[in-house]
N, C-alpha and C positions, 0 to 999 in steps of 0.2 A: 742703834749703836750696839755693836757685840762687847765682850770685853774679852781680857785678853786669856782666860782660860777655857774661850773659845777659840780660840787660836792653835792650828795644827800647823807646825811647818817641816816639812817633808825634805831629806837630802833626795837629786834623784837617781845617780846611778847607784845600783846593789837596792834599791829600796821601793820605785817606782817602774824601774825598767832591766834588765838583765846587764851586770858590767863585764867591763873587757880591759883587761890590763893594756891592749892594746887602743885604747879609748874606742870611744862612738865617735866617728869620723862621721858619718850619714845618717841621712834618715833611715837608708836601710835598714843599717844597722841597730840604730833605737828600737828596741825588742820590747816593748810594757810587756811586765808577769798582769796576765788578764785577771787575774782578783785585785790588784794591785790600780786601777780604773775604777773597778767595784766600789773598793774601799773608796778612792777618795771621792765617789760620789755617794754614797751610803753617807762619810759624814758631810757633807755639803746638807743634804735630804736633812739628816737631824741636826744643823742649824751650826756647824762648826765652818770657820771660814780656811782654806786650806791653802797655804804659801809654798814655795819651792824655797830652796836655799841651797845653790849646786856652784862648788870648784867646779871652771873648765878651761884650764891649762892647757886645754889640745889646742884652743887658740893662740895663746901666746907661742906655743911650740910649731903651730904653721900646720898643725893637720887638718884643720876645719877654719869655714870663716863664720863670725859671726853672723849671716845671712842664716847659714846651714844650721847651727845651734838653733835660729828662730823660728826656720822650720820644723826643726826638731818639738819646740814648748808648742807651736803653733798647733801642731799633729795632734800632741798629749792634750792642749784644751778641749779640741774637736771630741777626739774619746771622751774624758771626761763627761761634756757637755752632752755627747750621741748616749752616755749613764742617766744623766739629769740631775749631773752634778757640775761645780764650776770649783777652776782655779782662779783665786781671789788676785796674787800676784807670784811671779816669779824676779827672783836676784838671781846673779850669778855673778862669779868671779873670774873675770878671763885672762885673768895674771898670771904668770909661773912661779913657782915657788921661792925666788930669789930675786923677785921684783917688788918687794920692801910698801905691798898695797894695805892696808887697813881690812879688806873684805877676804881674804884668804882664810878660810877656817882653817885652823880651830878658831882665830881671829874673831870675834861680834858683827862685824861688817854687816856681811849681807842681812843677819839678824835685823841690824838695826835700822838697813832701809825698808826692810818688809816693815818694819813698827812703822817706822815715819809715810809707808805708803799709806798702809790703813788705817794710819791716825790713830795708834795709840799710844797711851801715854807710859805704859812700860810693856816685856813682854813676862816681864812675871807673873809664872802659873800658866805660859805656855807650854803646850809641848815641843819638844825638837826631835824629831824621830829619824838617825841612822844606822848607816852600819858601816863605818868607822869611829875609830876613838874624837878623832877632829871635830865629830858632828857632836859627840857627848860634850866636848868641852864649851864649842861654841854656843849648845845652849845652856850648860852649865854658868856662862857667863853672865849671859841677860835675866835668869831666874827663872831658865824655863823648867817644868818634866822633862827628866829624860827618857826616851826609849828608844832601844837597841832591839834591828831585824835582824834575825838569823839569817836571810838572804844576803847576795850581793858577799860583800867581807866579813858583814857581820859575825858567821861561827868564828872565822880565823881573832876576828876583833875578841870576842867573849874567850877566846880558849888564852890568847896572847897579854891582858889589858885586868890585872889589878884594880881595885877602885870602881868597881861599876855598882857597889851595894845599891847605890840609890839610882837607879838606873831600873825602869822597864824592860823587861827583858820578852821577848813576843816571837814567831815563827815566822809571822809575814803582815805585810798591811792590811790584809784583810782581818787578822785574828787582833791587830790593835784595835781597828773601825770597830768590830764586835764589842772589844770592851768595855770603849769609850763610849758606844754608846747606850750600854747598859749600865753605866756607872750614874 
């Protein structure tokens, strides 16, 4: 049994794969930054168990269906795993923003089925690593670390966003994996 500040859980557009204001519609399109695989199999390798926790509105809004999104996670485990690392569990939220869900970050939601997936009893003293404000808050909420990528929206987040003292601040997933696990 891990506990829970082993626990890394990852937004993933801007922070796992390259974003597009115009969403990831396809697989094509799903772009991983290639350190960004490294990393979460680097900390898989030093014993951290790695979640996803991803808004994807492009389904409620009719650009994607949830097939293609699970093509999508389907892809990213493959990578992952072809590192010799694993995704523990992926949430996501497929609501639009005015559809009154529980799991929309900044919301807890998807936080707290990744907890109840891998059985644990809180996620405090987890990490919640994005690059928007929505990700700070939502782990903010369950008691997690925060860390903020410079990638994805992340500068625009860090230049735009008051309030991130206690906030991680880091360049890319790779350079968090390094820290983390040297710490």
């Amino acid at each position: 049994m891990f506990n829970a500040n082993q626990l890394v859980i990852l937004d993933r557009d801007g922070v796992i794969n390259h974003d597009s204001d115009a969403y990831i519609k396809s697989l094509d399109e799903w772009i991983p930054y290639p350190s960004a695989i490294q990393a979460i199999a680097k900390l898989s390798q030093a014993g951290f168990k790695v979640a996803v926790a991803t808004n994807q509105s492009g389904i409620a809004r009719g650009y994607y269906s949830e097939a293609t999104l699970h093509a999508m996670h389907d892809h990213l485990k493959a990578l992952v795993n072809a590192e010799g690392g694993q995704v523990a569990h992926i949430a996501y939220c497929p609501h639009g923003p005015d559809d009154q869900c529980d799991c929309r970050k900044p919301l807890p939601g998807l936080l707290i089925q990744i907890q109840k997936a891998l059985g644990l009893e809180t996620l405090n003293g987890s990490w919640m690593v994005g690059d928007s404000l929505r990700d700070i808050q939502a782990g903010e909420a369950m008691g997690c670390h925060t860390v903020l990528v410079k990638t994805g929206k992340g500068e625009k987040t860090l230049h735009d966003n008051a309030g991130l003292e206690k906030t991680v601040v880091v360049h890319d997933l790779a350079a968090l994996a390094d820290w983390l696990c040297q710490q």
